[in-house]
C-alpha positions, 0 to 999 in steps of 0.5 A, spaced: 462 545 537 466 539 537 472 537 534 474 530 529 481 530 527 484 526 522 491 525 522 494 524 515 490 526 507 492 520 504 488 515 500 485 513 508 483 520 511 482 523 505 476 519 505 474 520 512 474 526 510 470 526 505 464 522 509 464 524 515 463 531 513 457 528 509 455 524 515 456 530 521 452 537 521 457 542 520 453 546 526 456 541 530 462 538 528 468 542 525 473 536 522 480 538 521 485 534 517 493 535 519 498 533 513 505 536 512 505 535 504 500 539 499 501 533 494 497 528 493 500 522 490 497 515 487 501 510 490 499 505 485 502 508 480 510 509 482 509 502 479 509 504 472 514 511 472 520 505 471 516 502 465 514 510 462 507 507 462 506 514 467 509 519 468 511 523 474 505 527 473 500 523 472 500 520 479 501 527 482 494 533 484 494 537 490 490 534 496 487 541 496 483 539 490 480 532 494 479 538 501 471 538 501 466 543 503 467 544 511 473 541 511 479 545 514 485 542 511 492 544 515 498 544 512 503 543 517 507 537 521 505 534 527 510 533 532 506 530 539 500 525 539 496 526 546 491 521 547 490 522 555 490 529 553 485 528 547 491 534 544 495 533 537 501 538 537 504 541 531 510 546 529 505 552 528 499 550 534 495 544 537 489 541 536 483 539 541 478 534 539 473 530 541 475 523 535 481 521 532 482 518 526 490 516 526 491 515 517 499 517 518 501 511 512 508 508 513 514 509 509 520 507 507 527 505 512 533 504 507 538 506 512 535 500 517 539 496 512 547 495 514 550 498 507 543 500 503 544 507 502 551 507 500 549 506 493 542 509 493 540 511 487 546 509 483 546 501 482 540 501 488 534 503 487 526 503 489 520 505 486 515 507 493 518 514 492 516 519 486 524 520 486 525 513 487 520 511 481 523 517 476 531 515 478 529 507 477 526 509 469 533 511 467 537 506 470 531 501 466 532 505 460 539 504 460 541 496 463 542 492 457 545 486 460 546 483 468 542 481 473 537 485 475 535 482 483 528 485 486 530 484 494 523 485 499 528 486 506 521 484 510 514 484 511 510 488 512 511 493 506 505 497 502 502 493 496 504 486 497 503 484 490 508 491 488 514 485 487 511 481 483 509 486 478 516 489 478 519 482 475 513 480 471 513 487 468 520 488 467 520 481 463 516 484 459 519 490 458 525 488 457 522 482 451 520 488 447 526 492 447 530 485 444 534 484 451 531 480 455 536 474 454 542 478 456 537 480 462 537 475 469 531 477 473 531 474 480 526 476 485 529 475 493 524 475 498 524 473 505 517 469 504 517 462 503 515 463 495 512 468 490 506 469 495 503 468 503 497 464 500 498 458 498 493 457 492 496 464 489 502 462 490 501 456 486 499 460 481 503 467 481 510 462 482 508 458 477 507 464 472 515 467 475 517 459 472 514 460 465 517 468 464 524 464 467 524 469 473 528 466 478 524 466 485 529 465 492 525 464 498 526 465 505 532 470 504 532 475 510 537 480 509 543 482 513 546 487 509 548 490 502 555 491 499 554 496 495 562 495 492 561 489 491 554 489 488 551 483 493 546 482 498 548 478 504 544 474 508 543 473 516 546 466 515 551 468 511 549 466 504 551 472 497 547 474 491 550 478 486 546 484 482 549 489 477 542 492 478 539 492 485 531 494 486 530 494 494 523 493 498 526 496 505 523 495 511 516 499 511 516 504 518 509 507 521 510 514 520 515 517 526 511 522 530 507 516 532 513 513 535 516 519 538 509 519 540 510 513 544 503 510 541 506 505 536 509 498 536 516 498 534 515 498 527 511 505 528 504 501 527 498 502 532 494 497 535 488 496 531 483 491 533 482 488 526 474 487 526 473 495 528 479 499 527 479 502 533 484 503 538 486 497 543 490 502 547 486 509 547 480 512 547 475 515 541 481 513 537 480 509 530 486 508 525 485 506 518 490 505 511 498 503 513 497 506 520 494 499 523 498 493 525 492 489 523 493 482 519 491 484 512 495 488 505 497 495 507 494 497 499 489 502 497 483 497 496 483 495 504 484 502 505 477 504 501 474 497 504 476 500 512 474 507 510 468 505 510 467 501 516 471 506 520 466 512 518 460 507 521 463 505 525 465 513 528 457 515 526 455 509 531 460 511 537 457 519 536 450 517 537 451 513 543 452 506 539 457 501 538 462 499 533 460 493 529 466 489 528 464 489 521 471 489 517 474 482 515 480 483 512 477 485 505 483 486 500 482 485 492 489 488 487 490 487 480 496 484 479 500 486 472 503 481 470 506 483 463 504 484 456 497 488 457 495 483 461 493 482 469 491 478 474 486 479 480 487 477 488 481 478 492 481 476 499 480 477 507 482 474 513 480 468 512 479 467 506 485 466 500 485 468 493 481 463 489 480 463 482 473 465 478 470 472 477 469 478 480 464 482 482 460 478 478 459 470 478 460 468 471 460 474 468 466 478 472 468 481 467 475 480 471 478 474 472 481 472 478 487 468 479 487 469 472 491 473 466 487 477 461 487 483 458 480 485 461 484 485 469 489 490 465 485 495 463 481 495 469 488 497 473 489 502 468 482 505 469 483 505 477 487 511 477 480 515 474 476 512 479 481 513 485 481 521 483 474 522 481 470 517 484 474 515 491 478 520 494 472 524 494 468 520 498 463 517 492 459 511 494 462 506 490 458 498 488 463 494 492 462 492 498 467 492 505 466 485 506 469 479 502 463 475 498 465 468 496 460 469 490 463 467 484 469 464 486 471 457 485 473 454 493 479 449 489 481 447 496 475 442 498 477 439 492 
């Protein structure tokens, strides 16, 4: 019997999980997968906790429920990852296998920030955790007046778009509750505007402008003083809050440091076409766990997923992995009043206007607001939980097309 391995039942070992136990005879191959929380959580929908658009509840299932036939699930915390050894240690045993698939995701780091924690939780919040999400509801609920500043501390961070539809949807939120001209909204961010992708950046910075949000680029945090309600850059320059809503920096998972396997940010290196590893043997590696240049979002998660079990089907039977993944992303993007935008890119490509999946017809819009792209963010987290996670092929492809995009840069 051989053994694969899957390191991490988020959204990415999850759905590795879920194929290759379609892919492998179970009379050959026992698949194991290793996680430390018997909680699912869909990431995406943190995001609204803070709004009431969910609760707590809504985002939260048993990752038993997304375990297949065939598949052994360990609830148990990896301390050690061998590659030379081909061994996977954790607190209650070791685990030898024949493939690795390393989907450990990445977390948030607040105390990497001189002064951060001091008020954590109190006039500092963040929604990348369930608590975190639950704690910034009620201070929403209860800001009627000041500056609400949306910090990113630096890239790369989970969900690249996140802070754009924070700022978006708290304008929103706060128009209808008859208070946002008492509210200043300021995104800060270590980026040189609203986004990386120029053609994006026009439009997203374009639709802070219109919704009087104030964007202030190129800010690299040093530290926060909590007492003083300011963050302080390297080169010296302060912005005062009253109601601070942090980004930390996002760290690999901490066994893959303490494993010595991982860059010093807890990333692994990735070859960005295959994904598999640059430094060991019969490993792959997929969803936040990888240093490779695209979002760090449950989209490129599924797209990679798809590549990776080809590509580890291939290597089983003796072939070789195709360098088949492009950098594929694709996001809504919530940009306030049941409205929303769409961003679909890949290595090469940026976000470009038009329609999506279909030319012509869509029936989303890309770089384009409408209450269609609204309802389909909405609708994602009935196909996340009923049609992903459990492994179901779904009509897209991991591979960008340019099918139905208006390329406005040869203009």
């Amino acid at each position: 019997m051989k053994n694969l391995v899957i390191l991490g039942s988020g959204a990415a070992g999850t759905m590795v999980a879920a194929k290759m136990r379609k892919k492998l005879a179970e009379n050959e191959w026992k698949i194991t997968v290793i996680d430390r929380d018997i909680k699912h959580h869909y990431q995406p929908g943190w995001l609204f906790v803070p709004f009431g658009i969910y609760t707590l509840a809504d985002c939260i299932k048993p990752k038993t429920d997304f375990v297949p036939r065939g598949v052994d699930f360990v609830l148990d915390e990896i301390t050690n990852i061998d590659p030379a050894a081909k061994k996977v240690t954790t607190k209650k045993g070791s685990y030898s296998y024949d493939w690795l698939v390393v989907s450990t995701g990445c977390r948030i780091a607040p105390d990497e920030i001189d002064g951060l924690t001091d008020d954590w939780g109190g006039a500092i919040h963040n929604f990348y955790t369930p608590d975190g999400a639950q704690a910034l509801c009620g201070a929403m609920h209860n800001f009627k007046k000041g500056r609400l500043v949306f910090n990113i501390a630096e890239m790369p961070i989970k969900c690249p778009v996140a802070p754009l539809e924070f700022v978006y949807m708290a304008d929103w939120f706060f128009a209808k509750r008859g208070l946002r001209q008492n509210i200043e909204i300021e995104l800060v961010t270590p980026l040189t505007g609203a986004f990386t992708k120029s053609v994006a950046n026009a439009v997203l910075g374009k639709l802070c402008e219109e919704k009087n949000i104030k964007i202030t680029p190129n800010f690299v945090i040093d530290s926060v003083d909590a007492g003083g309600k300011t963050l302080s850059s390297v080169t010296g320059d302060e912005i005062p809050y009253d109601l601070l809503v942090s980004i930390p920096p996002n760290l690999g998972a901490q066994v893959i440091i303490d494993s010595e396997i991982a860059d010093p940010m807890g990333y692994m290196k990735t070859n960005k076409y295959t994904l598999k590893s640059e430094e060991y043997e019969n490993v792959y590696i997929l969803g936040d766990a990888t240093n490779v240049p695209t979002s760090k979002a449950g989209s490129v998660a599924h797209f990679e997923c798809d590549v990776v079990c080809d590509n580890l089907f291939r290597e089983i039977n003796g072939e070789e992995a195709h360098p088949e993944f492009d950098g594929h992303s694709n996001c809504f993007i919530v940009t306030g009043y049941d409205k929303a935008s769409l961003i679909d890119f890949n290595y090469e490509v940026e976000p470009l206007p038009g329609m999506y999946p279909l030319p012509g017809v869509g029936p989303f819009h890309l770089l384009g607001e409408s209450k269609m792209n609204y309802w389909g963010k909405l609708m994602f987290r009935w196909v996340y939980f009923n049609l992903m996670l459990k492994g179901h092929d779904l009509p897209l492809e991991p591979q960008m097309y340019m099918a139905g995009k208006n390329d406005i840069r040869k203009k």
